[in-house]
Z-matrix of the N, CA and C atoms (Angstrom, degrees):
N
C 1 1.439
C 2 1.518 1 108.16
N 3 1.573 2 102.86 1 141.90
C 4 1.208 3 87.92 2 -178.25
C 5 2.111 4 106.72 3 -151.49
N 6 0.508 5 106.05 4 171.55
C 7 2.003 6 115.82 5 -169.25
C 8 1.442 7 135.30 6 -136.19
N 9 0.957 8 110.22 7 131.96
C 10 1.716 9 104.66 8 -167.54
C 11 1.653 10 101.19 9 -144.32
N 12 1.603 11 91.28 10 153.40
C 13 1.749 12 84.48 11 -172.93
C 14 1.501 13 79.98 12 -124.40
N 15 1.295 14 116.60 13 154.96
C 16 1.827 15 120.21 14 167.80
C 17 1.660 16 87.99 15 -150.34
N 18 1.626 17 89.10 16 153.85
C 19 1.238 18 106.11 17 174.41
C 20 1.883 19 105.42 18 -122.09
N 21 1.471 20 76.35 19 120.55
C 22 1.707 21 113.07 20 -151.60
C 23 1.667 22 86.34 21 -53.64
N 24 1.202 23 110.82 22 -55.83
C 25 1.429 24 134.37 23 -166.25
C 26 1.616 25 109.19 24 -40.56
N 27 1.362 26 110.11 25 -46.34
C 28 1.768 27 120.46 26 -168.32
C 29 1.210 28 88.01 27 -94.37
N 30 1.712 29 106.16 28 150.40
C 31 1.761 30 134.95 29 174.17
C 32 1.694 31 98.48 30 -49.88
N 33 1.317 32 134.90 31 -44.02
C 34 0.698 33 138.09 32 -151.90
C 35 1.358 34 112.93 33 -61.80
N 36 1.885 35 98.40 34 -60.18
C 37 1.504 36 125.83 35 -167.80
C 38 1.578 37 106.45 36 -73.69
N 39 1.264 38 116.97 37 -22.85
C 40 1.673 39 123.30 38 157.05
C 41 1.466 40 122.09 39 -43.60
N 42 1.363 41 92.44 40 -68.96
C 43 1.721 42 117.11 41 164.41
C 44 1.437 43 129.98 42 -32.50
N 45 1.594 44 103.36 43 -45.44
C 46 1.516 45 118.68 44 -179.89
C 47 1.466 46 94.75 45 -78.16
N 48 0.967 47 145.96 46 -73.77
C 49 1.399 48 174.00 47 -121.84
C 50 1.741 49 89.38 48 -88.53
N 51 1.502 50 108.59 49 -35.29
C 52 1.782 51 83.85 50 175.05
C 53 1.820 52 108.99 51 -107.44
N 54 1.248 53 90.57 52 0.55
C 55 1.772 54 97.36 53 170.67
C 56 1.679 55 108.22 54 -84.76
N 57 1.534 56 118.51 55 -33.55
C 58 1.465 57 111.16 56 156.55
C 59 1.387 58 128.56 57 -62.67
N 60 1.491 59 108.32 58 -43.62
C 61 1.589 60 123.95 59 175.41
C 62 2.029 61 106.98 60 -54.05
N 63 1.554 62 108.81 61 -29.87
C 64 1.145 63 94.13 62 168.91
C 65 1.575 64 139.25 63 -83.99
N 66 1.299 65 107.44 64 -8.66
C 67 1.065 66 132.10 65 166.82
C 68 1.278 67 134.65 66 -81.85
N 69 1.398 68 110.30 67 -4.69
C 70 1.794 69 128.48 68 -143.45
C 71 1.902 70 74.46 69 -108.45
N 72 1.665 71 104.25 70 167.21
C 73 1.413 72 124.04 71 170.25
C 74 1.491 73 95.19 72 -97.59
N 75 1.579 74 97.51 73 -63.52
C 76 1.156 75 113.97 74 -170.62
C 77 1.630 76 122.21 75 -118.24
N 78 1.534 77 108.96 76 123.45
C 79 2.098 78 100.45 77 -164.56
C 80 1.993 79 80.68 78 -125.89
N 81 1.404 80 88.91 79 123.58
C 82 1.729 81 133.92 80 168.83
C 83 1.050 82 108.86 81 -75.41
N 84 1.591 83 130.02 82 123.37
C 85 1.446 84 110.83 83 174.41
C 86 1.737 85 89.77 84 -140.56
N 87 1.248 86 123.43 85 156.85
C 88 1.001 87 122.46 86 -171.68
C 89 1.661 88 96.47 87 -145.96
N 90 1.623 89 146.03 88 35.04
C 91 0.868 90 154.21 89 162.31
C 92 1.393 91 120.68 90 -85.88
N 93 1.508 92 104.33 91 159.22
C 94 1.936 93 117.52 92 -171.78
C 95 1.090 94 96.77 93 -54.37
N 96 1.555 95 131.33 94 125.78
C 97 1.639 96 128.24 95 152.69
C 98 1.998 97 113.64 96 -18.54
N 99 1.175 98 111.87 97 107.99
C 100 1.287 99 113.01 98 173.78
C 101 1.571 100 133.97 99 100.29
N 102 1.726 101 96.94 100 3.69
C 103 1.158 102 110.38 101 -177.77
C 104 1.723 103 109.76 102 -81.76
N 105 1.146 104 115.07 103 -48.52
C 106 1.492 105 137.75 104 174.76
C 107 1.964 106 101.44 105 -50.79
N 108 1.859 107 89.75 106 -53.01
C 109 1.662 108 77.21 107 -169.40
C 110 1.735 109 105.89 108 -59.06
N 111 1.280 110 127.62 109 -75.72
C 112 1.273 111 119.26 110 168.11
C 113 1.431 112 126.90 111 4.28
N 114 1.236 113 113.71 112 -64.67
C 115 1.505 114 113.28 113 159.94
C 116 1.225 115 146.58 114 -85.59
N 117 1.751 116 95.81 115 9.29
C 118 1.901 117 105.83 116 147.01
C 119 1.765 118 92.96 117 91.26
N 120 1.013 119 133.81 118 23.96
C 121 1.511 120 154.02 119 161.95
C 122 0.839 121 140.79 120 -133.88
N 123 1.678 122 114.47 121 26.17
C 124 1.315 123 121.58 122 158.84
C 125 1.312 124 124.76 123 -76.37
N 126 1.059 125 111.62 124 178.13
C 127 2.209 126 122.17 125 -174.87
C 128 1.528 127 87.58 126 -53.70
N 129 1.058 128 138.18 127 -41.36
C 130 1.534 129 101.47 128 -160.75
C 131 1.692 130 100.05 129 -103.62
N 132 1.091 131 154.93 130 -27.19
C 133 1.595 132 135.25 131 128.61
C 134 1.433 133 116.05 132 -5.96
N 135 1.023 134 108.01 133 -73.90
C 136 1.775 135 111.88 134 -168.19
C 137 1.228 136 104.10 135 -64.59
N 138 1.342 137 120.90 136 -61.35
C 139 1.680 138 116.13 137 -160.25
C 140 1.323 139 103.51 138 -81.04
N 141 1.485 140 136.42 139 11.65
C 142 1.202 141 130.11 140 168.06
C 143 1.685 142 95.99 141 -91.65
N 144 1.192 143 132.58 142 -6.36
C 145 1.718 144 130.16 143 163.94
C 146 1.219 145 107.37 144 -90.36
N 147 1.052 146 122.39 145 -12.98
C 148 1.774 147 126.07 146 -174.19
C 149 1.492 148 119.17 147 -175.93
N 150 1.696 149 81.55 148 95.60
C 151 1.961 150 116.65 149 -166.99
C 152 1.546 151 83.61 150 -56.99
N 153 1.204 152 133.73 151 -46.95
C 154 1.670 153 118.62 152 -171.45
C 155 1.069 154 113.01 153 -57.74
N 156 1.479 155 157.15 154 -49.70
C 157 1.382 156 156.05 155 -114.76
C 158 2.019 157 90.93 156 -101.20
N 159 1.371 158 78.65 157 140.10
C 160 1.710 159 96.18 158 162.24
C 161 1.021 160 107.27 159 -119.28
N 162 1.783 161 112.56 160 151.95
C 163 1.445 162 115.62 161 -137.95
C 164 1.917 163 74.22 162 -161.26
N 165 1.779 164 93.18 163 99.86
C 166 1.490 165 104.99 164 -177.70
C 167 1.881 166 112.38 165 -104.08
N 168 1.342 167 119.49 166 94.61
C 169 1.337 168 129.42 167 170.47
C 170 0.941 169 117.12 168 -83.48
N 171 1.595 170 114.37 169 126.07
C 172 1.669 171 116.81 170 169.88
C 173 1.936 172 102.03 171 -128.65
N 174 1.724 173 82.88 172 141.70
C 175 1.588 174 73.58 173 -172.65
C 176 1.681 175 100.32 174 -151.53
N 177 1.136 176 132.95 175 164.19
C 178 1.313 177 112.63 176 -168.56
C 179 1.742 178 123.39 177 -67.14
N 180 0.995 179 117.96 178 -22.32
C 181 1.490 180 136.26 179 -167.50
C 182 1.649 181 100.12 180 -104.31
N 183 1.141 182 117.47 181 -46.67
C 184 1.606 183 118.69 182 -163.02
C 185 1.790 184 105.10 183 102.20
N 186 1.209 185 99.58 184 140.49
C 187 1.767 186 101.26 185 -168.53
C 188 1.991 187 107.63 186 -63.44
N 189 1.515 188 111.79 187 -26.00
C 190 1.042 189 86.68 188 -173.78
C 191 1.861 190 103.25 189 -119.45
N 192 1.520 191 102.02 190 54.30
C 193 1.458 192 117.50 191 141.61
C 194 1.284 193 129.09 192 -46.36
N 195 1.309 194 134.68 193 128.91
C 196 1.883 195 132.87 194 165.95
C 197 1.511 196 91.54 195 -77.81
N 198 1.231 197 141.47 196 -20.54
C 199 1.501 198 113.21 197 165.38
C 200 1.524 199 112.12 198 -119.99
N 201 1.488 200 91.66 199 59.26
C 202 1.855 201 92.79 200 167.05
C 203 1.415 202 122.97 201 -61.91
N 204 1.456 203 125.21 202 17.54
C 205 1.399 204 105.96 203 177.60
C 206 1.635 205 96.03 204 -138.80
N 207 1.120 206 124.22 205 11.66
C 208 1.458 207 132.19 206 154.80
C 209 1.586 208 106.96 207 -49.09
N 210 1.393 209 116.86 208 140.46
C 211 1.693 210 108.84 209 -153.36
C 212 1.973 211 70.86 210 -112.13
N 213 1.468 212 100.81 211 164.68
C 214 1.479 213 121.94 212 173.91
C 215 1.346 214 95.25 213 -161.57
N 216 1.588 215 81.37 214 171.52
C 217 1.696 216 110.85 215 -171.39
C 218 1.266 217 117.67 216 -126.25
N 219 1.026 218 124.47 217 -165.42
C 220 1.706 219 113.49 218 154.67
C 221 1.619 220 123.00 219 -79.77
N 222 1.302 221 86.85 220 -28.73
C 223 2.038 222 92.71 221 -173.13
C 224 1.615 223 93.92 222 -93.38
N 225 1.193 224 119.14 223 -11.38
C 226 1.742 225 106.43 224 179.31
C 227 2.139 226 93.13 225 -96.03
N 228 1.368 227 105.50 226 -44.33
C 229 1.940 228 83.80 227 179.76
C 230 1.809 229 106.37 228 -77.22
N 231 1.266 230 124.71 229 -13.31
C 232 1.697 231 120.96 230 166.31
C 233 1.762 232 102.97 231 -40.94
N 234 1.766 233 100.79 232 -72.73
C 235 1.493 234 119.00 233 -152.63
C 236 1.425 235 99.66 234 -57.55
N 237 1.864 236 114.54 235 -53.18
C 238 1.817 237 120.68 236 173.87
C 239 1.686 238 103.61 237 -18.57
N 240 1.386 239 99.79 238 -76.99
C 241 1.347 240 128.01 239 -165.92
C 242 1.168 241 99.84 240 -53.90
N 243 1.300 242 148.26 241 -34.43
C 244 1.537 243 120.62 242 -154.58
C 245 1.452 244 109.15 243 131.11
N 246 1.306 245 103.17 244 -87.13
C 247 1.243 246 128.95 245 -144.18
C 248 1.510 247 116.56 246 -46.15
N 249 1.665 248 129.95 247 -15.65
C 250 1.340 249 122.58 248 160.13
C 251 1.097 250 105.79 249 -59.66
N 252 1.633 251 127.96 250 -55.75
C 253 1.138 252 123.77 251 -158.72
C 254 1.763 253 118.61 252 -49.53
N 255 1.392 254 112.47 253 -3.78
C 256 1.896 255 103.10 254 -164.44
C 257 1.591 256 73.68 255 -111.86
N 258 1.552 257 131.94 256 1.53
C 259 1.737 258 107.77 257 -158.74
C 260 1.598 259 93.00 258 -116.47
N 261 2.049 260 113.33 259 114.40
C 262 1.536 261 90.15 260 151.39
C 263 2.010 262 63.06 261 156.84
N 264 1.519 263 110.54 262 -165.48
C 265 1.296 264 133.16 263 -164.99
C 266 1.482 265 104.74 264 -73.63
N 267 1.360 266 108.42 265 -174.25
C 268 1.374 267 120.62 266 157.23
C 269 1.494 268 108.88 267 -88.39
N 270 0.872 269 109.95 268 -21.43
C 271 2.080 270 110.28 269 -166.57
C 272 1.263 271 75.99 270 -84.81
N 273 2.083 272 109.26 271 124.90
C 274 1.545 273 99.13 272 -169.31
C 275 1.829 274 82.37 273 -120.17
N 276 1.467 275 124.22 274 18.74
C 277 1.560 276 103.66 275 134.12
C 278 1.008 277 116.41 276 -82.88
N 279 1.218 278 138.55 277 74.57
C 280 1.522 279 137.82 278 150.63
C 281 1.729 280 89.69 279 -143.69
N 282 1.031 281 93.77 280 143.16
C 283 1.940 282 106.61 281 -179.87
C 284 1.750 283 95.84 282 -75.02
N 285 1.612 284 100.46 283 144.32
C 286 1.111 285 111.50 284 153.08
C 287 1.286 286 120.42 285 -16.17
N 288 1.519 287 111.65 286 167.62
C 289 1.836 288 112.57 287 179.89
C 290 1.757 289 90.38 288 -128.16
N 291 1.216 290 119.69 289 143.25
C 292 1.584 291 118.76 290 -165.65
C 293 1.466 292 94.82 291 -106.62
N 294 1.158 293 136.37 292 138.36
C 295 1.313 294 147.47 293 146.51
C 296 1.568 295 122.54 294 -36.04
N 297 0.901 296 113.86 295 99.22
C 298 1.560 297 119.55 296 -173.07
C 299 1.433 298 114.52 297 -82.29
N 300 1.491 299 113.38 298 138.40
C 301 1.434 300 117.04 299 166.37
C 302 1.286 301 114.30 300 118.90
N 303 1.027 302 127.83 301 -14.12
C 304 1.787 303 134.31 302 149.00
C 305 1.499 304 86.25 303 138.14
N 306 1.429 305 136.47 304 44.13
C 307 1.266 306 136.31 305 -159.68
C 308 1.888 307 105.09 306 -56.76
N 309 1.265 308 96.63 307 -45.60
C 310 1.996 309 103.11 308 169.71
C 311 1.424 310 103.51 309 -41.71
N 312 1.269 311 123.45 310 -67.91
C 313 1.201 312 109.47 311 -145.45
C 314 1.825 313 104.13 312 -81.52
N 315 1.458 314 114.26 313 -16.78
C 316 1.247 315 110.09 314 -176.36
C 317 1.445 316 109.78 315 -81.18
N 318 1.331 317 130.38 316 -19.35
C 319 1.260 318 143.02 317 155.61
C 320 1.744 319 110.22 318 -42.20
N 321 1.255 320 101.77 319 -74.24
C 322 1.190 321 132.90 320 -176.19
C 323 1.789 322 102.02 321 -29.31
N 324 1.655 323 95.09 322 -66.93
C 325 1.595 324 107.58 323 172.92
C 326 1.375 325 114.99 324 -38.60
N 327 1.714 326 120.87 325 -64.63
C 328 0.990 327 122.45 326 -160.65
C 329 1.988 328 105.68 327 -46.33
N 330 1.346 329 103.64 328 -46.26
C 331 1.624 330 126.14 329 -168.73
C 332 2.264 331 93.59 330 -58.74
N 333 0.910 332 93.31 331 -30.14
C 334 1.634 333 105.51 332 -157.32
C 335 2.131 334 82.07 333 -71.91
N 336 1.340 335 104.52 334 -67.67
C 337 1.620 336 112.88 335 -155.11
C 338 1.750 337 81.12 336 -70.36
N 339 1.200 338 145.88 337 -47.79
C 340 1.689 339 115.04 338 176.95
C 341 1.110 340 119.04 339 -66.14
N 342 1.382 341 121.07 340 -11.86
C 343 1.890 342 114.16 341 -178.55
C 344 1.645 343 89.50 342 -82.12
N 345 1.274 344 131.57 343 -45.35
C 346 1.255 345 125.52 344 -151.49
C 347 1.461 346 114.15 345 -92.02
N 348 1.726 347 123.42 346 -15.25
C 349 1.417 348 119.85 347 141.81
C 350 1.459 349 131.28 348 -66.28
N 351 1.797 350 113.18 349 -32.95
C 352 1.232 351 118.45 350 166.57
C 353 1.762 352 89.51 351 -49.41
N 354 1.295 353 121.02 352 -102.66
C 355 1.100 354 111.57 353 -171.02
C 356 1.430 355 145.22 354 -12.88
N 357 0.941 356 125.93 355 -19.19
C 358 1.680 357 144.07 356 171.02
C 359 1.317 358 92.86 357 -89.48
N 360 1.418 359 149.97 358 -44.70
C 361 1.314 360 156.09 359 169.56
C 362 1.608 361 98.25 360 -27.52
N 363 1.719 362 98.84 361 -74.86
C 364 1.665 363 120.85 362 173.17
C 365 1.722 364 110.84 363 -36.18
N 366 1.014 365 100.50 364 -64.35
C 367 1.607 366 120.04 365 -153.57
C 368 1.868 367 90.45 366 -69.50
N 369 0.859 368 124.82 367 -47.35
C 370 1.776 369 116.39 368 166.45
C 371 1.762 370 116.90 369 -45.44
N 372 1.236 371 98.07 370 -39.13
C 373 1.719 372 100.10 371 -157.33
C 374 1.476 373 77.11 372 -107.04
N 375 1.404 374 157.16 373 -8.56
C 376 1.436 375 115.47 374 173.21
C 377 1.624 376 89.69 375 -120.24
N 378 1.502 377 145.72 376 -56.74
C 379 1.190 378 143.35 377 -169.20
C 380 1.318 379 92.49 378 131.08
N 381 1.304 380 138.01 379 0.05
C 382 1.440 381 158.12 380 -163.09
C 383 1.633 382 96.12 381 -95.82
N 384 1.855 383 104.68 382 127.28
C 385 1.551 384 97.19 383 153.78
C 386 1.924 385 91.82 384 -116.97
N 387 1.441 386 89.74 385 -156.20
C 388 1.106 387 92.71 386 -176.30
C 389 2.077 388 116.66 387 -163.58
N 390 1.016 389 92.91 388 171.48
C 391 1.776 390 95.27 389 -178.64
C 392 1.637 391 106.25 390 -92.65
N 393 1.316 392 125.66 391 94.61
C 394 1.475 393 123.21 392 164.85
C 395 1.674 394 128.95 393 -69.09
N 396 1.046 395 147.04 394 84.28
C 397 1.517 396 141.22 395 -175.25
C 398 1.432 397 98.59 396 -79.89
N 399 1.180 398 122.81 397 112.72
C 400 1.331 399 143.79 398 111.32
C 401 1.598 400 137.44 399 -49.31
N 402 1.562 401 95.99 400 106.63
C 403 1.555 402 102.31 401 178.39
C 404 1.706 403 108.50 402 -97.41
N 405 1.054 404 114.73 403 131.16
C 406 1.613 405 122.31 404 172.03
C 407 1.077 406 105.11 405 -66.26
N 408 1.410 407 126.37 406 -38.83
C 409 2.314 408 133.47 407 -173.63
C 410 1.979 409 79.01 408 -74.30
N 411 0.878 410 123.87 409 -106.24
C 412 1.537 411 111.78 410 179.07
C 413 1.412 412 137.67 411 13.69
N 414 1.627 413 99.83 412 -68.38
C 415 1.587 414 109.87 413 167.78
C 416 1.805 415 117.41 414 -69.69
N 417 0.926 416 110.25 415 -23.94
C 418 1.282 417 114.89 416 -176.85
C 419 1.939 418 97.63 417 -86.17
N 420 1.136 419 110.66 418 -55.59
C 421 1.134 420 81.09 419 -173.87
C 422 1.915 421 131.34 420 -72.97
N 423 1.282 422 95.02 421 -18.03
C 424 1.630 423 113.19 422 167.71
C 425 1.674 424 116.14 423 -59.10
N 426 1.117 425 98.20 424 -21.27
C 427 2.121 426 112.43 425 171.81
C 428 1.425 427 115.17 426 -98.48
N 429 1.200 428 133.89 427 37.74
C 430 1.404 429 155.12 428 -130.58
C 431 1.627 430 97.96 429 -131.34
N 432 1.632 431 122.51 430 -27.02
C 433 1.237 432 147.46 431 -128.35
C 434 1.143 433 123.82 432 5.52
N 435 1.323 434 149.51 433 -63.03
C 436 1.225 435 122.29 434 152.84
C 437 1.694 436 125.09 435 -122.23
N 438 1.553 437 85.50 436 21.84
C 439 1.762 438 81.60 437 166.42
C 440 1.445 439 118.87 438 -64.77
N 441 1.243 440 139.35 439 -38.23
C 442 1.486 441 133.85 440 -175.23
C 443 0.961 442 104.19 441 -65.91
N 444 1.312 443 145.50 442 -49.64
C 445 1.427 444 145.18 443 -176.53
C 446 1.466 445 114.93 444 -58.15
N 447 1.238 446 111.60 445 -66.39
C 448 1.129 447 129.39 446 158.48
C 449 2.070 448 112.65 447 -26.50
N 450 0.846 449 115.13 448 -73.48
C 451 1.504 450 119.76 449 167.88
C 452 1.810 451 123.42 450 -40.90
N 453 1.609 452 94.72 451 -48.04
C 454 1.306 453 99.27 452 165.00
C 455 1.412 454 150.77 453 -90.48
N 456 1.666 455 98.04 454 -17.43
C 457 1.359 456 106.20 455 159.77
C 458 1.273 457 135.97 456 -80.23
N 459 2.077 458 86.67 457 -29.89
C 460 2.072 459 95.05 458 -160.33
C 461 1.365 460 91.59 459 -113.31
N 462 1.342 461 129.43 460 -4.84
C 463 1.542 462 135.57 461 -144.45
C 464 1.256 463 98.05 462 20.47
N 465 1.346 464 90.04 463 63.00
C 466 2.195 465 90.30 464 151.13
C 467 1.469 466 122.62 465 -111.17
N 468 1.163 467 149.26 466 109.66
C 469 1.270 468 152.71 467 -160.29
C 470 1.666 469 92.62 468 -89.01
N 471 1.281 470 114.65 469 126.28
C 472 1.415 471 128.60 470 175.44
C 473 1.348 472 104.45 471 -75.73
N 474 1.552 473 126.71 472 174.63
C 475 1.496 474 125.03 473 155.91
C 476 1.513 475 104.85 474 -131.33
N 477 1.486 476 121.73 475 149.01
C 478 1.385 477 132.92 476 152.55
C 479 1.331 478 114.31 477 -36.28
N 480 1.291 479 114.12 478 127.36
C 481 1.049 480 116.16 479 173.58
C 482 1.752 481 99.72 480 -134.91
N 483 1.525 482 104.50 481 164.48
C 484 1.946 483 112.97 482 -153.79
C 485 1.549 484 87.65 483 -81.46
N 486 1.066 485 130.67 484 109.70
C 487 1.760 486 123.48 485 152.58
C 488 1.270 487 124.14 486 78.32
N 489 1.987 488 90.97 487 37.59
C 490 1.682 489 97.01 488 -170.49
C 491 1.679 490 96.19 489 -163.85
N 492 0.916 491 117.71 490 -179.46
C 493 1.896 492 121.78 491 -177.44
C 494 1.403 493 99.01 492 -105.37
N 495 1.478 494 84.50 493 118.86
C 496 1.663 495 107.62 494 154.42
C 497 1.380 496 123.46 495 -24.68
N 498 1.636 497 112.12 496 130.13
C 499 1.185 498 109.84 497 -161.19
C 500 2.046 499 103.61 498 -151.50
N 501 1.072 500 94.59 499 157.34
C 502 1.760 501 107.40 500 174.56
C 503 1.640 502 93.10 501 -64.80
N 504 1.099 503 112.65 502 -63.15
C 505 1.470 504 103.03 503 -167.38
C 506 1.805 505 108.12 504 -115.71
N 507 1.414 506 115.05 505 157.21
C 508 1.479 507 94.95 506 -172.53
C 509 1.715 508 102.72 507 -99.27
N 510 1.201 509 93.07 508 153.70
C 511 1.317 510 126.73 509 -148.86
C 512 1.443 511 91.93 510 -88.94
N 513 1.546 512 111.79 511 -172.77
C 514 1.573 513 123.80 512 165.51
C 515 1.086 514 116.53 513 -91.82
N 516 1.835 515 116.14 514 134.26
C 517 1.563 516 113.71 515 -166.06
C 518 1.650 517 110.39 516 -50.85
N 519 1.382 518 98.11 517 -177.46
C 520 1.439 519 93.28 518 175.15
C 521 1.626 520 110.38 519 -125.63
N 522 1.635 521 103.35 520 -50.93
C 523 1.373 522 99.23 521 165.27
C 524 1.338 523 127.08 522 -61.90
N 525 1.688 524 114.90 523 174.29
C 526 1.336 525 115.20 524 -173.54
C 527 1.664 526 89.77 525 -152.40
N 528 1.736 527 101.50 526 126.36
C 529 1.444 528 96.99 527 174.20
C 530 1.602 529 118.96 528 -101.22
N 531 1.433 530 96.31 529 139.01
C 532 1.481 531 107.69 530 178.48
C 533 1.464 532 123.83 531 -90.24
């Protein structure tokens, strides 16, 4: 294992950063849509020196959002997405219960490391890498399990239910108190 700090900002730390990027299989970037391009090291700079490299972005919106500069959080891409809405009691005066722990972005990841092995899949059989965008509002709402579908096919809006999956109609409890 190994670590490097560059400062993106100086000619220098640019420099390093595309002498690693040439070496890399795979380069992770987790920056604001447009920050990288500005400084001449974004996915399409680099991977125009090296057609192989996959170049995995995750960002809250997805890079080719119309409101890529709308700021989010975790509890603002959770709520976008869905996913409070299936988390918390049946007594639905009580607000949702939010997923703690940066649940977006660990979502997000999971979506990030299967786009970017699919891709190595690609990149063997053609010599081709490629630019993956990962949206966190996306992944979150695709982990919803079948509330989105549900909404859009049947327009059925599920409800929270206490210690069980969201459902059109509520179900039979699950816990039992002792």
């Amino acid at each position: 294992k190994r670590s490097v700090v560059l400062d993106l900002a100086s000619d220098q730390g640019r420099e390093d950063f595309r002498r690693l990027a040439a070496s890399a299989d795979i380069v992770l970037e987790g920056e604001d849509p447009g920050v990288l391009d500005a400084l001449g090291i974004d996915h399409t700079q680099i991977r125009a020196a090296k057609r192989e490299l996959i170049w995995v972005s995750v960002t809250p919106l997805g890079r080719r959002c119309a409101q890529l500069q709308e700021p989010a959080t975790d509890l603002t891409l959770l709520a976008a997405g869905g996913t409070v809405w299936s988390c918390g009691y049946d007594d639905h005066s009580i607000p949702p219960v939010r997923p703690g722990g940066g649940h977006a972005h660990h979502t997000a990841s999971a979506f990030a490391v299967m786009a970017a092995l699919t891709a190595v899949v690609h990149r063997d059989h053609t010599g081709t890498g490629q630019h993956v965008d990962v949206s966190m509002l996306a992944a979150t709402n695709v982990t919803t399990e079948v509330n989105t579908i549900d909404y859009l096919y049947r327009g059925a809006t599920n409800l929270r239910q206490t210690g069980r999956h969201a459902s059109e109609h509520k179900t039979m409890g699950m816990q039992v108190q002792t």
